[in-house]
N, C-alpha and C positions, 0 to 999 in steps of 0.2 A: 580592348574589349574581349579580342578571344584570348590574350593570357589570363584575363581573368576567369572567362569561365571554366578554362583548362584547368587554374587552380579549385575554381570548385568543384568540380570533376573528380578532381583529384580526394579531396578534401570526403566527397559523397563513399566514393571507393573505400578509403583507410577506414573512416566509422563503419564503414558497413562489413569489414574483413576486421576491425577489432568487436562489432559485437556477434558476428560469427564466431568466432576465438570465445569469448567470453562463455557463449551459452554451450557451445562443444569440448570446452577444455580444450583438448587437441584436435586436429585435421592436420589433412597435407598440402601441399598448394592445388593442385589437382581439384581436391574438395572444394574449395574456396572460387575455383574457376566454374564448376558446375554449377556449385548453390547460389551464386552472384552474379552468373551469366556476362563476366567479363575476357578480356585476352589474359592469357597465361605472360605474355609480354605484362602484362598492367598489371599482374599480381604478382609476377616477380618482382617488379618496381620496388610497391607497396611492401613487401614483405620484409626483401634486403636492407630498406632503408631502416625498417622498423627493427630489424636483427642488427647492425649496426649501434642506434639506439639504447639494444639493449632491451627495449621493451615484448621486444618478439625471442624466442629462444629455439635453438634447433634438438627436439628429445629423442633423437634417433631414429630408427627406424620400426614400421610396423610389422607387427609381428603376420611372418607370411601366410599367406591363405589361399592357394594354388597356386597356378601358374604365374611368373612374369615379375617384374622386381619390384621390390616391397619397396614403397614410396618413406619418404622423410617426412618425420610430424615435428609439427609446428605449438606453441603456446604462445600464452601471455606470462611474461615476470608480472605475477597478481598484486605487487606493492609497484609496479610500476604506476598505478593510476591507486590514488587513494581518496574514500569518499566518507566525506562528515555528513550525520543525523542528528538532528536534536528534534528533542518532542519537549512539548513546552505543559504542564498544571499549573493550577492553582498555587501550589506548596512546592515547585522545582521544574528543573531542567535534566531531564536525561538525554544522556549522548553516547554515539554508537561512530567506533572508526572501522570502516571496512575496504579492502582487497576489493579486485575490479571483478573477484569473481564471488564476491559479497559476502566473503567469511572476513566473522567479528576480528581484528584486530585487539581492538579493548572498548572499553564501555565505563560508564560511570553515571556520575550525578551531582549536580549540585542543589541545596537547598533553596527556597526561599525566604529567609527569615521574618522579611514583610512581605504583607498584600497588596502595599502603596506599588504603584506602575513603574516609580523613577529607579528605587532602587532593583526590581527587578530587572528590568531593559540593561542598566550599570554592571549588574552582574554576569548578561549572557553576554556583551558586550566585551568583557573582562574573558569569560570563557572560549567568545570567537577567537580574539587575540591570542590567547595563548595555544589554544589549538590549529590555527596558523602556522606560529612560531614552529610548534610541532611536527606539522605535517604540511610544511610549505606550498610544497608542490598538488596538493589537494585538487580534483578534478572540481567540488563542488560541495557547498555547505548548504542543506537544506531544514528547513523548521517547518515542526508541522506543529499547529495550532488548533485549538477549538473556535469553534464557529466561522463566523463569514469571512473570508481570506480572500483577496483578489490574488492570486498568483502572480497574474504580468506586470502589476505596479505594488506589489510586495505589500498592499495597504490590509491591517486587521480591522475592518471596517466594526463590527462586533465579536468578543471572544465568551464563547459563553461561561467558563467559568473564573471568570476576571475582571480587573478593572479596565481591560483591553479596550478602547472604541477608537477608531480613526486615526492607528496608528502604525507609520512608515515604516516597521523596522528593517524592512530589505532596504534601503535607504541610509536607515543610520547605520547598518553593519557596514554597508560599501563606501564609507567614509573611513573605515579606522582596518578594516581589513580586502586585501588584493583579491582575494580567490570568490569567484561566482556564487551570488548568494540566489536563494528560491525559498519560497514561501508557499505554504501549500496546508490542506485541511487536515485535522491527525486522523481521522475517518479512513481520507480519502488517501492519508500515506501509509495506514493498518492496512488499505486494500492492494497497492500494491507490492506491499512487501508477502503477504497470506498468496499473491495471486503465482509472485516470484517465487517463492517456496515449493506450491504445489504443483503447480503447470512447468516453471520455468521457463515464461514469458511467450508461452506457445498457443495462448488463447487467443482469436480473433475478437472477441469481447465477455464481458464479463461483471455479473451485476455483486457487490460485495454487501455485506448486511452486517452488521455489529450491535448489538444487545448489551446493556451496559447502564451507563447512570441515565441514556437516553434507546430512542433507537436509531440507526445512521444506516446509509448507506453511501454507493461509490459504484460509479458508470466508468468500465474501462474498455477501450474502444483502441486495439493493437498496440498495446501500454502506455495507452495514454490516458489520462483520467479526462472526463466528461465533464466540465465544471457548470457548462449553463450561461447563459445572459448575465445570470447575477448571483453566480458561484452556489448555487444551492440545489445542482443536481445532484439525484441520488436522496431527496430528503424521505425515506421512506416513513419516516417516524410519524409523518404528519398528513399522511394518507388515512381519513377516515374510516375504520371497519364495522362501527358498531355506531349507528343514530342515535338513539337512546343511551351513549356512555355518558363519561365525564365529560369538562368540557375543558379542553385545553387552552394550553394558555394563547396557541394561534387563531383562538375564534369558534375554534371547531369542536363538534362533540364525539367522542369516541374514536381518537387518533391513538394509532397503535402505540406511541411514546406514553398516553395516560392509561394502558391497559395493560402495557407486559414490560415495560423498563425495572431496572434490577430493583429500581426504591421500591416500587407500589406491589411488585412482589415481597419484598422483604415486610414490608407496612402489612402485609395479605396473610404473614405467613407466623406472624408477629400478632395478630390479631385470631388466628386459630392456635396459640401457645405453641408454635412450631417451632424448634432451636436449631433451623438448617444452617445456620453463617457461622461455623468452626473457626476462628482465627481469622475474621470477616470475610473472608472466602465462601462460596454456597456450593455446599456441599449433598448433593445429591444421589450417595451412595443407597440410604435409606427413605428413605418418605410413606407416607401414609395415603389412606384411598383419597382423603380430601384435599392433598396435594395434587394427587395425581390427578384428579378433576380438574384441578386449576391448572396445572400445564399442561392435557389435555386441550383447554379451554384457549390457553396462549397458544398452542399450535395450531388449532381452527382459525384463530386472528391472525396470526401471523402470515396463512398461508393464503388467505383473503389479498392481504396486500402484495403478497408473490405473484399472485396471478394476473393481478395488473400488469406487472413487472414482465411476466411472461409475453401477455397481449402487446402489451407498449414497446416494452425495447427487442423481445426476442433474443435475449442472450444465450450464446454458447453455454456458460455455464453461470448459477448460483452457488454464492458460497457465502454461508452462515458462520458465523462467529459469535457462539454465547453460551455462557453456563448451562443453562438448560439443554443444551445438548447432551450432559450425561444420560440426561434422563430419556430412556426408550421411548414411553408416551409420548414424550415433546415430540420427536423426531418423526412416528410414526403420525402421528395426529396430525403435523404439519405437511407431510407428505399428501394422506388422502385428502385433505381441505382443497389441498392442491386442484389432485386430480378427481377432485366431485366437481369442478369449478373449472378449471384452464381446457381449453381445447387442447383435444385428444396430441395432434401432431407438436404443435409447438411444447408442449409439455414433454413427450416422449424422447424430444432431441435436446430437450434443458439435463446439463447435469447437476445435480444437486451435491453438496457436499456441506455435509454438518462437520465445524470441524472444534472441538474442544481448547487445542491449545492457541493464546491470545497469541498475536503476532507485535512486536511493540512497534509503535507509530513510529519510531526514532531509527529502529530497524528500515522501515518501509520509506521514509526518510532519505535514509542512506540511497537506498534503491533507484529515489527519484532525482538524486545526483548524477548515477550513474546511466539513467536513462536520458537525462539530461545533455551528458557531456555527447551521449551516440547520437545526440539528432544533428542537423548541419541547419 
């Protein structure tokens, strides 16, 4: 019983001195004893064996800065750990290979030529395999899917833009292929790949929001994603703002998804002769007063349902992700709604971050591999 727990001991140590490594690039061992409050004995262990390996490398020495002798830095060889993402539509599979310090290796795509379920599943199925093949030694193949996902039993219980319902595919991939499969929301994989990007996994939580053919959100809670009872935290979409709106299709009237989602703007704007969707992209370099009224308009709603967000979870930070963000009104509009609404203190220590460029789910994907492989 205590070799065992001395192995996991062990085991707790090396993940937690390779994702020190990861997020630092380099340190010395010295670093690695302070910031993990272990013996210099136990980090030499971990380190030698992992410079042995191979996985660990020694980059010389730092460059001196007073007195006393300049300590040895340490890394990771970043293709020693390699992590697969795939994001799954309607019409394809996009896939992202990344380094354990989560630069793209390569990327691509495959089609779907039908909408039928079999020959799709046939196809990513064919894609695992040879990506395997590929990158054998792969830390972890994550898919991130639309709609209801159970993560721990890899079940698509509903996919919203597919014939997806009640089906195993973490299940059918660990039949035909070795390396650790995970299944996860493309939402909730967009959030942590946007969260990885801008923080660099330094947020103690963090509420994520995406604007698109719906509107989504994503509760992350020290990089972990928040899924809920029955995988549907984070639905900010379906937070009612407005009584008197439309009526959605969950029952409810005037849910931010029937008010400000990319269609019913498009439908909005398409109905005032407005030609904003260049190369169907929405392009918001120019607009007019009666646009500006309406994202105006989205950003009063939108910040209605933030403020909840504020009240209820109390996140470190908010981070937006959506076209309208070009647009200054959106951002400014959504700001004061905010603060005519949230209490003064929780509002003042939220940070806010409108951010324009998408993050791919396949991307963020990847991510949840890698964060994957550091837990014990």
């Amino acid at each position: 019983m205590q070799q065992k727990g001395t192995a996991i001991l062990r085991e707790i140590n090396q993940k937690s001195v390779l994702s020190y490594l990861r997020k630092h690039k380099t340190c010395s061992r010295m670093d690695l004893v302070k910031a993990l409050g272990v013996s210099k004995n136990t980090i030499s262990l971990i380190v030698d064996q992992l410079v042995k390996e191979g996985i660990v490398l020694d980059v010389g020495l730092e460059e001196q800065q007073g007195a006393g002798r300049p300590r040895k830095l340490i890394t990771i060889e970043p293709r020693s750990y390699i992590s697969i993402g795939l994001s799954l539509t309607k019409t394809k599979c996009t896939y992202f290979i990344m380094d354990f310090f989560l630069e793209v290796i390569k990327k691509g795509e495959i089609s779907f030529p039908s909408e039928r379920l079999a020959p799709q599943i046939e196809q990513i199925i064919e894609l695992a395999k040879h990506l395997q093949e590929k990158y054998p030694d792969s830390i972890g193949l994550s898919i991130a899917i639309p709609g209801l996902v159970d993560p721990d039993t890899g079940i698509v219980h509903e996919s919203t833009h597919s014939q997806w319902k009640n089906i195993n595919i973490k299940e059918t991939l660990e039949k035909v292929i070795s390396i650790p499969v995970y299944i996860l929301n493309t939402v909730k994989a967009s959030a942590l790949g946007a969260i990885e990007k801008l923080s660099g996994s330094d947020l103690s939580s963090a509420f994520y929001i995406r604007i698109e053919d719906g509107v989504g959100g994503a509760f992350i809670i020290n990089n972990k994603v928040h899924n809920g009872i029955s995988w549907s935290a984070g639905e900010l979409g379906h937070i009612s703002v407005e009584p008197d709106g439309p009526l959605c299709n969950c029952g409810q009237k005037g849910c931010l998804e029937t008010l400000i989602s990319l269609p019913v703007f498009k439908k909005t704007t398409m109905q005032m002769n407005q030609d904003l969707f260049s190369d169907g992209s929405l392009n918001l370099e120019k607009f007019s007063d009666p646009i500006q009224k309406v994202l105006s308009q989205y950003g009063m709603y939108l910040g209605i349902g933030m403020t909840h967000i504020i009240h209820l979870l109390n996140p470190e930070s908010i981070i937006i992700e959506s076209p309208y963000n070009q647009a200054k009104v959106f951002r400014e509009s959504t700001l004061f709604s905010i603060s005519s609404r949230a209490l003064t203190l929780p509002y003042s220590n939220t940070d806010i971050q409108f951010i324009q460029t998408p993050y791919s789910s396949a991307f963020g994907a990847g991510v949840h591999s890698v964060l994957r492989y550091e837990e014990v």
